[in-house]
VEXDREN-2710 file (C-alpha; in Angstrom, 1 decimal):
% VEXDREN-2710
k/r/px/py/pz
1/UNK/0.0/0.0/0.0
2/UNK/1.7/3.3/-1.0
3/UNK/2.0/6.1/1.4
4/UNK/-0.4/8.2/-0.2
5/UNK/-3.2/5.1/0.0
6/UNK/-2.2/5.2/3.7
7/UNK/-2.9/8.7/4.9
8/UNK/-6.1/8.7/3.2
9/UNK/-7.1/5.7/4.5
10/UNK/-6.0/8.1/8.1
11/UNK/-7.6/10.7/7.1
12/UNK/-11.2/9.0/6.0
13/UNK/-11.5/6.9/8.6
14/UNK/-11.4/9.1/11.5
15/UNK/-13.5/11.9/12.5
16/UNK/-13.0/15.6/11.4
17/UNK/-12.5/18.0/13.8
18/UNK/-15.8/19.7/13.2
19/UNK/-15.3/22.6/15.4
20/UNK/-12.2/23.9/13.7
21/UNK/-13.8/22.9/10.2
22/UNK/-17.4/24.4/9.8
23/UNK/-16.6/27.9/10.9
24/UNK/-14.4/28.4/8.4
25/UNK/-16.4/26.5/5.7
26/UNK/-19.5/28.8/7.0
27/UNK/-17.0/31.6/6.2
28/UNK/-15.9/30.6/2.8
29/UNK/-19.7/30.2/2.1
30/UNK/-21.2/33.6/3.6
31/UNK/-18.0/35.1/1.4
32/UNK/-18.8/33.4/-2.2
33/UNK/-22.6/34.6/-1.5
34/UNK/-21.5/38.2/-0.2
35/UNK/-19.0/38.3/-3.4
36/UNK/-21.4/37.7/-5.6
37/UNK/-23.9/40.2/-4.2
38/UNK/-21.4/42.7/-4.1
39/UNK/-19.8/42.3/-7.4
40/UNK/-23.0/41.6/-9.8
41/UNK/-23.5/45.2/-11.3
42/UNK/-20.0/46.5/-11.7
43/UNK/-18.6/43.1/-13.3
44/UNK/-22.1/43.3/-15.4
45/UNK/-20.9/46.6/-16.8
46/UNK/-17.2/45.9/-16.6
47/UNK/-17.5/42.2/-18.5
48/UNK/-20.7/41.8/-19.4
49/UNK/-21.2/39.0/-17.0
50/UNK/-22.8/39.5/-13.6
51/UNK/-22.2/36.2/-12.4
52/UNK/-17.7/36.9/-13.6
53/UNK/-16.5/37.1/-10.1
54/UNK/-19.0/34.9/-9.0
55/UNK/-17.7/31.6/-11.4
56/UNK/-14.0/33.0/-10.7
57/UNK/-14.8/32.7/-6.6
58/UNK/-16.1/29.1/-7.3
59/UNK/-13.0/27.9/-9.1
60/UNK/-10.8/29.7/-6.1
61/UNK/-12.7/27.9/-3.6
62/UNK/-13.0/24.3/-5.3
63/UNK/-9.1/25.0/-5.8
64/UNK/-8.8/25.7/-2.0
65/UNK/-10.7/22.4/-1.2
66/UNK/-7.4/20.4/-3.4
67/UNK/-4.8/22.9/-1.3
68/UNK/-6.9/21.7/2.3
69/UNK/-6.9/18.1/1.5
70/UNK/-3.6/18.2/0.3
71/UNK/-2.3/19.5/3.7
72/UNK/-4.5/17.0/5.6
73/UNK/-3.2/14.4/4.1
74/UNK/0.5/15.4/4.6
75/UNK/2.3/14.5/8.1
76/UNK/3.2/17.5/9.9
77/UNK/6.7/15.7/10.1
78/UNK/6.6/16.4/6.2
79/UNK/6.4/20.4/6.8
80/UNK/8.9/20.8/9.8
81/UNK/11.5/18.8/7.8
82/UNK/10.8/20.8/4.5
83/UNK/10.3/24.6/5.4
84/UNK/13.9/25.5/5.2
85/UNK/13.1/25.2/1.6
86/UNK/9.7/26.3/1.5
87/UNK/11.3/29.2/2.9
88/UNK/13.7/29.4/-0.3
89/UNK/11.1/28.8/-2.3
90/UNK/8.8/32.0/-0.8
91/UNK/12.2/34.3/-1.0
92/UNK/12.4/33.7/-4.6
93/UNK/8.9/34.2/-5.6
94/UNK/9.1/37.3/-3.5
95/UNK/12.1/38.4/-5.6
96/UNK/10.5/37.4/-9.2
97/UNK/7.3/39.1/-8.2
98/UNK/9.5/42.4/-8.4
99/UNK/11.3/41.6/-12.0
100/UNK/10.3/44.5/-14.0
101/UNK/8.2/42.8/-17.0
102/UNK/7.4/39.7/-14.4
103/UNK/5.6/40.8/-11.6
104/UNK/2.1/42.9/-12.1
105/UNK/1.3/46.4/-10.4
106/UNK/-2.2/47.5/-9.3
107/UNK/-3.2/50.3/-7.6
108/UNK/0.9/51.0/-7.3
109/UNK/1.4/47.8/-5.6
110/UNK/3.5/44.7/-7.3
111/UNK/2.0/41.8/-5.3
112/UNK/1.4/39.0/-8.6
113/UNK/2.7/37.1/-10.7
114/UNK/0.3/36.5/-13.9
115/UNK/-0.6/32.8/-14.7
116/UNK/-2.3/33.0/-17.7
117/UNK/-5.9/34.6/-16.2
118/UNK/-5.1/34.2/-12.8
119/UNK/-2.6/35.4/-10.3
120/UNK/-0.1/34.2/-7.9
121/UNK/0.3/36.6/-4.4
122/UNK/3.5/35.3/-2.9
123/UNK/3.3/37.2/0.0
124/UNK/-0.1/35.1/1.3
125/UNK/2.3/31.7/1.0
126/UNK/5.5/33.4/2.5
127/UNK/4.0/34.7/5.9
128/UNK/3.2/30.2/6.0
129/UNK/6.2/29.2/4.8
130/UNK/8.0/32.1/7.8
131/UNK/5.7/30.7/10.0
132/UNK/6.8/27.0/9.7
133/UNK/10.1/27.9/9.5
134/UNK/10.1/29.6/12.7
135/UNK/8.2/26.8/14.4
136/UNK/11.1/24.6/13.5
137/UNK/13.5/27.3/14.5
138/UNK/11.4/27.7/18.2
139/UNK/12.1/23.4/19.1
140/UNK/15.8/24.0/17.8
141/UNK/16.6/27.2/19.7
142/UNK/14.1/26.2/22.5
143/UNK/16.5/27.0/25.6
144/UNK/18.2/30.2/23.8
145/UNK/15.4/31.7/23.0
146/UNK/13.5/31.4/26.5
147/UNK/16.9/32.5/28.7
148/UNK/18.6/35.3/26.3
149/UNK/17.4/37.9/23.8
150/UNK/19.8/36.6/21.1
151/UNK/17.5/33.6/20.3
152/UNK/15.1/36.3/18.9
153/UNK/17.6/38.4/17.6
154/UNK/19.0/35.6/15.5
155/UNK/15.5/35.8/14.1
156/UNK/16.1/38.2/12.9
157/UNK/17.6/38.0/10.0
158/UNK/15.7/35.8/8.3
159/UNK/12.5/38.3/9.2
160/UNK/14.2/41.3/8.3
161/UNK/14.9/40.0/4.4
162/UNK/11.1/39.2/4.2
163/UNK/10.1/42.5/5.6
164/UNK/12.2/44.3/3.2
165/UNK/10.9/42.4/0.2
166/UNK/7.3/42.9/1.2
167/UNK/8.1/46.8/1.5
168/UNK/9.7/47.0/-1.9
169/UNK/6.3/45.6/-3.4
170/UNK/4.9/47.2/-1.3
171/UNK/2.7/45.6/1.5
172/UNK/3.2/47.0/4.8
173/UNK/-0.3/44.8/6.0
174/UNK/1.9/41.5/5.1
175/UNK/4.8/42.8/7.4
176/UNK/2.2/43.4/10.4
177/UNK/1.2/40.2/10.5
178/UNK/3.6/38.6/9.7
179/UNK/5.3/40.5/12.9
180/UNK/2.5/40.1/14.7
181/UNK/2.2/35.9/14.0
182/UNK/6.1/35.5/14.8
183/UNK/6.4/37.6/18.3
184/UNK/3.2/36.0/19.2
185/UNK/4.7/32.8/18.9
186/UNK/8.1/33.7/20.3
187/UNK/5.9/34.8/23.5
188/UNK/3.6/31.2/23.9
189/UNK/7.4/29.4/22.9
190/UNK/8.5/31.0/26.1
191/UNK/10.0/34.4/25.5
192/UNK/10.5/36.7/28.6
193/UNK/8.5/39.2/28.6
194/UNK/11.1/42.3/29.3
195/UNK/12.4/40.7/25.5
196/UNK/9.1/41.0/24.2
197/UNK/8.4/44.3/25.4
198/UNK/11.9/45.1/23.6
199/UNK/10.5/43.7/20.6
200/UNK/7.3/45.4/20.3
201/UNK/8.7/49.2/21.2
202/UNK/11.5/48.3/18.3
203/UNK/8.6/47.1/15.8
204/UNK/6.1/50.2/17.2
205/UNK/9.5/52.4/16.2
206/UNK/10.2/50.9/12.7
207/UNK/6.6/51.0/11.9
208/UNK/6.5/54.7/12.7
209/UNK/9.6/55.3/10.4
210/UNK/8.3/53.2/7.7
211/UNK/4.7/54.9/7.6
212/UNK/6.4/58.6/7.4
213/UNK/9.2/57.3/5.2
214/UNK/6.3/57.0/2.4
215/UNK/4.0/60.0/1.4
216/UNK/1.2/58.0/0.8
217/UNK/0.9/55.9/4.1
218/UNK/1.3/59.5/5.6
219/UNK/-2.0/60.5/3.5
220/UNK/-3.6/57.4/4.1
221/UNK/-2.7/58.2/8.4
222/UNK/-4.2/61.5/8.4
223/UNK/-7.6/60.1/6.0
224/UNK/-8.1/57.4/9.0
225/UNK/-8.0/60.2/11.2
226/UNK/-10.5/62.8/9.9
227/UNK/-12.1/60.7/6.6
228/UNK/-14.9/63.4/6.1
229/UNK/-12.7/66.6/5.6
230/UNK/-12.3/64.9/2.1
231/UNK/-15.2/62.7/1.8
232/UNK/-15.0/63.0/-2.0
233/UNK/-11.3/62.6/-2.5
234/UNK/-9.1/60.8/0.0
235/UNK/-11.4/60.2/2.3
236/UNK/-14.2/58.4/0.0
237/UNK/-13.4/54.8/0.7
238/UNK/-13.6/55.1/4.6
239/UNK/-16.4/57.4/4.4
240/UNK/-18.3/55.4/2.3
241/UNK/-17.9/52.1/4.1
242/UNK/-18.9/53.9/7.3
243/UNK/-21.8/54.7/5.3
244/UNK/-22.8/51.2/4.4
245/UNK/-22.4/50.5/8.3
246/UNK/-25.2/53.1/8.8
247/UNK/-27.5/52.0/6.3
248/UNK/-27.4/48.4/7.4
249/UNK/-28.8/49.1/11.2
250/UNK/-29.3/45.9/13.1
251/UNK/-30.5/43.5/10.7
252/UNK/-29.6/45.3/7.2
253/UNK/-31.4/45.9/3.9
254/UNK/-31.4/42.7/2.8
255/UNK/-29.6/40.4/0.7
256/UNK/-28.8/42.1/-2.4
257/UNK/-29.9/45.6/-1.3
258/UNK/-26.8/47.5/-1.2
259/UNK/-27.0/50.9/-2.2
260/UNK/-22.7/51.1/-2.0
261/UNK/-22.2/48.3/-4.0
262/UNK/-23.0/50.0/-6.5
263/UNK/-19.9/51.8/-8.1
264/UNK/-19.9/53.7/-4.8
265/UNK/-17.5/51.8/-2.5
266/UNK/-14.6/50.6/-4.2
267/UNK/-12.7/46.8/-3.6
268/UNK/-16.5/46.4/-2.8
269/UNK/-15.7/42.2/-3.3
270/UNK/-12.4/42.3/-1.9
271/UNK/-11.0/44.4/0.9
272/UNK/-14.3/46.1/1.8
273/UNK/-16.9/42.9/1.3
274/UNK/-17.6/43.0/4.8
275/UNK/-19.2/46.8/4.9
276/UNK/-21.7/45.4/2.1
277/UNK/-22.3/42.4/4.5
278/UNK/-22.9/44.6/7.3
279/UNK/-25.3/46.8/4.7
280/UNK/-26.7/43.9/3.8
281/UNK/-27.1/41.4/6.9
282/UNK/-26.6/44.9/9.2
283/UNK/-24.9/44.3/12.9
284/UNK/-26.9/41.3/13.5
285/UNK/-24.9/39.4/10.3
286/UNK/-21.3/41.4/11.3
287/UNK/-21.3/39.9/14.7
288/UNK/-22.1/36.3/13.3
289/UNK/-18.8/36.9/11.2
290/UNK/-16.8/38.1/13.9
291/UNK/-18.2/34.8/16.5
292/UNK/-17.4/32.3/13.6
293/UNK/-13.9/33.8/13.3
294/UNK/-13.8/33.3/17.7
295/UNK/-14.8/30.0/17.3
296/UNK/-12.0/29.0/14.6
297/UNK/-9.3/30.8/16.3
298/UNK/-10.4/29.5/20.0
299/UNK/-10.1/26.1/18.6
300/UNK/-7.2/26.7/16.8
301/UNK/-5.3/27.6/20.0
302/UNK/-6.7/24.9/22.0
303/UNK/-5.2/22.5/18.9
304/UNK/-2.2/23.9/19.6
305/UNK/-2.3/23.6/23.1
306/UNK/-2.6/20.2/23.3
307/UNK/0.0/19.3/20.7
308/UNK/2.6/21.6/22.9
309/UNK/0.9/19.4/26.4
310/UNK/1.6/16.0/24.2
311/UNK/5.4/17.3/23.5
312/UNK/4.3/17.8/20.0
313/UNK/6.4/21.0/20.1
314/UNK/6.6/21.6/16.3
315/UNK/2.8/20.6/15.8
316/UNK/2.1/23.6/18.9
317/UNK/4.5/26.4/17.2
318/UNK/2.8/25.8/13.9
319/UNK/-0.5/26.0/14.9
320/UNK/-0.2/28.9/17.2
321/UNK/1.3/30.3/13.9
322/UNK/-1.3/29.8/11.5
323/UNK/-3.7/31.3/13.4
324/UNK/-2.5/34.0/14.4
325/UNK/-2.2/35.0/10.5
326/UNK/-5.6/34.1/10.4
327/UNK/-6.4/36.5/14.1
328/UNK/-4.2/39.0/12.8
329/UNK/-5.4/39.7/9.3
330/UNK/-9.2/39.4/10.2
331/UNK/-8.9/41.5/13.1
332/UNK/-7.2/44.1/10.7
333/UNK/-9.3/44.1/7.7
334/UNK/-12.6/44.3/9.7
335/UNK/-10.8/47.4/11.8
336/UNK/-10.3/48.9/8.5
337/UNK/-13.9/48.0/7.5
338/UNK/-15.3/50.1/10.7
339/UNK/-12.8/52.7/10.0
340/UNK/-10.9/51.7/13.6
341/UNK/-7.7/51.1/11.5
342/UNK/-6.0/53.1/8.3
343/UNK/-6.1/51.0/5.0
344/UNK/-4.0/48.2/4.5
345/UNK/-5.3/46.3/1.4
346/UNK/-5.9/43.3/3.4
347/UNK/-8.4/40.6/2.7
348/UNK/-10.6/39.4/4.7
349/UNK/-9.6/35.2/5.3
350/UNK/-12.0/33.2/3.8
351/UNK/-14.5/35.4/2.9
352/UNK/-12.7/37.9/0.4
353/UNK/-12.4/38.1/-3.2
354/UNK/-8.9/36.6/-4.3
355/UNK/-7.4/32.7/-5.1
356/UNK/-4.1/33.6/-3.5
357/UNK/-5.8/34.2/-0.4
358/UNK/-8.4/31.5/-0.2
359/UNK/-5.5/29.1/-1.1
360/UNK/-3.2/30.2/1.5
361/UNK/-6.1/29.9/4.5
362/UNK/-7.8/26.6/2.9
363/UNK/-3.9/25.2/2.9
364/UNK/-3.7/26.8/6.7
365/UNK/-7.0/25.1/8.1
366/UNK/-5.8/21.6/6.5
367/UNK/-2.5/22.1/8.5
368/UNK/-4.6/22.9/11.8
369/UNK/-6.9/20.1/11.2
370/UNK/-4.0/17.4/10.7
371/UNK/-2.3/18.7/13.7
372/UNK/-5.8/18.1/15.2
373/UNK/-5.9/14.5/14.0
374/UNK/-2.5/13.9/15.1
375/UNK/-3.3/14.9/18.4
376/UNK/-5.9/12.2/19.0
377/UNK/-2.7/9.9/18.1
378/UNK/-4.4/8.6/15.0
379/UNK/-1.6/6.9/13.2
380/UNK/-0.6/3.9/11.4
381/UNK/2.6/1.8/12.2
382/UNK/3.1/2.6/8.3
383/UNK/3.2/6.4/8.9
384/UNK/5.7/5.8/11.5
385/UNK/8.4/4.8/9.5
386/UNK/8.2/7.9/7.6
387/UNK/8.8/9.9/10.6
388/UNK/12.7/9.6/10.6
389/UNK/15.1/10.5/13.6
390/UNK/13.8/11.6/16.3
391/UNK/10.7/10.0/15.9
392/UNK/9.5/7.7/19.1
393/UNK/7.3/4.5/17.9
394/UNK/4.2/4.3/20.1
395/UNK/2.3/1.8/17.8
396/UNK/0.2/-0.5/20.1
397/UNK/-0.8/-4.2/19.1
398/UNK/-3.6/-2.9/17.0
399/UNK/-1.3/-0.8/14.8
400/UNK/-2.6/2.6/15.8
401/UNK/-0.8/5.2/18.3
402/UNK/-1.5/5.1/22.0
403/UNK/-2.5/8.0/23.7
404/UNK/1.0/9.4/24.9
405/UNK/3.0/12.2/24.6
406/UNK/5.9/12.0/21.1
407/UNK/8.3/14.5/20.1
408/UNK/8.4/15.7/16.2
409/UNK/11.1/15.8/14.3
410/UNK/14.4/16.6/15.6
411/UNK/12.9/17.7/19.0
412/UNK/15.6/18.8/21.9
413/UNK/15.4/16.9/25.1
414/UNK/14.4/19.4/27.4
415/UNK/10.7/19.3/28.8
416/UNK/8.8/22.4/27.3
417/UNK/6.4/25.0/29.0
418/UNK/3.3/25.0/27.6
419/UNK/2.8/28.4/25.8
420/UNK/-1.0/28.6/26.7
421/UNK/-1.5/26.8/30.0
422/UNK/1.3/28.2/32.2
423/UNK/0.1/31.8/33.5
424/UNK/3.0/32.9/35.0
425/UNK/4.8/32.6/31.5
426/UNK/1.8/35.4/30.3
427/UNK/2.5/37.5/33.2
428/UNK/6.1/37.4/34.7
429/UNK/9.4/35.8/34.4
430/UNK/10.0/32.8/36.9
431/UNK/13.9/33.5/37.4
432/UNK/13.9/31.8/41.0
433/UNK/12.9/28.5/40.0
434/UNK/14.5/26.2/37.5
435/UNK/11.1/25.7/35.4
436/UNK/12.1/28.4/32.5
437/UNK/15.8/28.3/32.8
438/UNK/18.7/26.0/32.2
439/UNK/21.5/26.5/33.9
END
């Protein structure tokens, strides 16, 4: 039986973790129906097809479904031992994508790379393939990076060559959370907290200097600030979202009855889709988004946290990791969206306009929900073998995994803290006992 015959056998004969899986499908669902209400007239005009976005939206999300089973059926094993060159692999794209003749601009960004009539966003794979690398990097540099500041700082580098490709597109929204994803888990992996408040006064300082190093994230600043003194010119796209909040109320206009949709809020499908939801579906609909993404995130977390109290340290980094892009970037766009945060050209995870993105969180829930699987110790003495060093065989007589604790690939030694069930590694540093340090 091949290897590939093996994990699906794994994968189909075992339950789903439904709790991680159906907020993010109800998501992906209230998104293809809010795309097409939201994109119907303009495309009608623009292409003569009202249902254009629509079938493209169907093809993204039927190509996300490939990218989520894909990554359920691969081992995590599989993505700890490969991300040094998935990271590569994201570097170089980042650095074709700004080719002259290669990558495409819009709206003065260069964020694709054309593939016939669709595009390829680098920068929604890179923050994974960051993420997984640093997970990897978190069980290697475990002791360094909880007992001195250089086990960050060493991070460093391989951060700040991402961050300056993503500003050279540029995409300041990909380097927050990608910042944001990374010192979050560097903090649950056991960072001190003096270190991360180091961390986040540096990132508050570069992101000052980057916004006022550029004239229009300076214009964009003072627009969040006071949208209506130009609601007609740099102001329009704030004030006109705020606009569809208003006219939504509690419980909206109905499905279909957006007055902004139509040619009035621009990136109405993509970055802004939410503001026609809550036009639509008013508050009542908004705050179903915004529990769905709770539930998907709370579980996510709890995922992790029992892969880092099972010693699954890789499986814990990763997952803490992933959803954090996922917390981050939500969080962000729907700030925007309510006109709490200035405009970052961020979509809105599973629920936006864009194949790039729906690939990237469709390939991100498929990682979270093998992680899940694995946690439950559903293996096959087959799978074992594939594991490699490192790898501790717990097959029982039946040829599945007992219920005990295993340590990925290339895991150190040394007993972990777990990120999300030890309080006093949220709230101080334990330097009198010998639980955080190793001396």
């Amino acid at each position: 039986m091949s290897l590939l015959s093996q994990q699906w056998h794994l994968v189909t004969s075992q339950r789903l973790d439904l709790t991680l899986f159906l907020p993010a499908l109800a998501l992906a669902l209230i998104g293809y129906v809010m795309i097409t209400s939201a994109s119907m007239d303009v495309v009608a005009v623009k292409f003569n097809d009202p249902f254009y976005q629509s079938k493209r939206q169907l093809l993204f999300m039927v190509l996300g479904g490939v990218s989520l089973f894909f990554c359920l059926l691969t081992p995590v094993h599989v993505w700890q031992k490969q991300s040094p060159y998935l990271l590569l692999l994201a570097l170089l794209l980042l650095v074709a994508v700004l080719i002259p003749g290669l990558g495409r601009t819009v709206n003065g960004s260069t964020r694709w790379i054309p593939i016939g009539s669709l595009s390829l966003q680098p920068s929604e794979f890179a923050k994974i393939a960051v993420v997984a690398f640093m997970a990897g990097y978190l069980v290697r540099q475990q002791k360094e990076v909880r007992n001195n500041f250089s086990g960050f700082s060493k991070a460093l580098v391989i951060l700040g060559a991402f961050i300056v490709l993503f500003l050279l597109e540029p995409d300041f929204g990909a380097v927050v959370v990608m910042l944001g994803a990374v010192l979050g888990m560097f903090f649950l992996g056991g960072m001190r907290k003096r270190h991360v408040s180091i961390v986040l006064v540096a990132a508050a300082a570069l992101g000052v200097i980057t916004i006022f190093a550029a004239e229009y994230r300076v214009q964009r600043l003072m627009n969040f600030l006071n949208p209506w003194q130009d609601p007609f010119g740099s102001g329009y796209q704030l004030t006109q979202a705020q606009i569809a909040f208003g006219r939504g109320g509690w419980f909206g206009e109905g499905l279909g009855q957006s007055m902004q949709k139509l040619f009035y809020l621009p990136e109405a499908h993509t970055d802004f889709v939410y503001s026609v939801l809550a036009e639509e579906w008013g508050a009542f609909g908004a705050l179903v988004v915004i529990a769905l993404y709770g539930l998907l995130i709370v579980r996510g977390l709890k995922v992790g946290q029992k892969a880092e109290q099972l010693g699954c340290h890789f499986s814990a980094y990763l997952a803490y990791g992933l959803v954090l892009l996922i917390a981050a970037q939500a969080m962000i766009n729907i700030g925007v969206n309510l006109g709490l945060l200035p405009t970052k050209g961020l979509t809105l995870p599973f629920v936006s306009y864009g194949g790039s993105s729906m690939l990237a969180c469709a390939g991100s829930l498929g990682i979270l929900l093998r992680i899940s699987l694995e946690n439950n110790g559903v293996y096959t003495a087959a799978s074992a073998s594939a594991k490699g060093p490192g790898y501790t065989d717990l097959t029982s007589e039946d040829g599945r995994y007992s219920q005990q604790p295993y340590r990925s690939f290339n895991s150190q030694a040394e007993e972990a803290v777990s990120g999300l069930g030890d309080v006093d590694q949220w709230f101080g540093d334990k330097t009198d006992t010998q639980s955080r340090r190793y001396d």
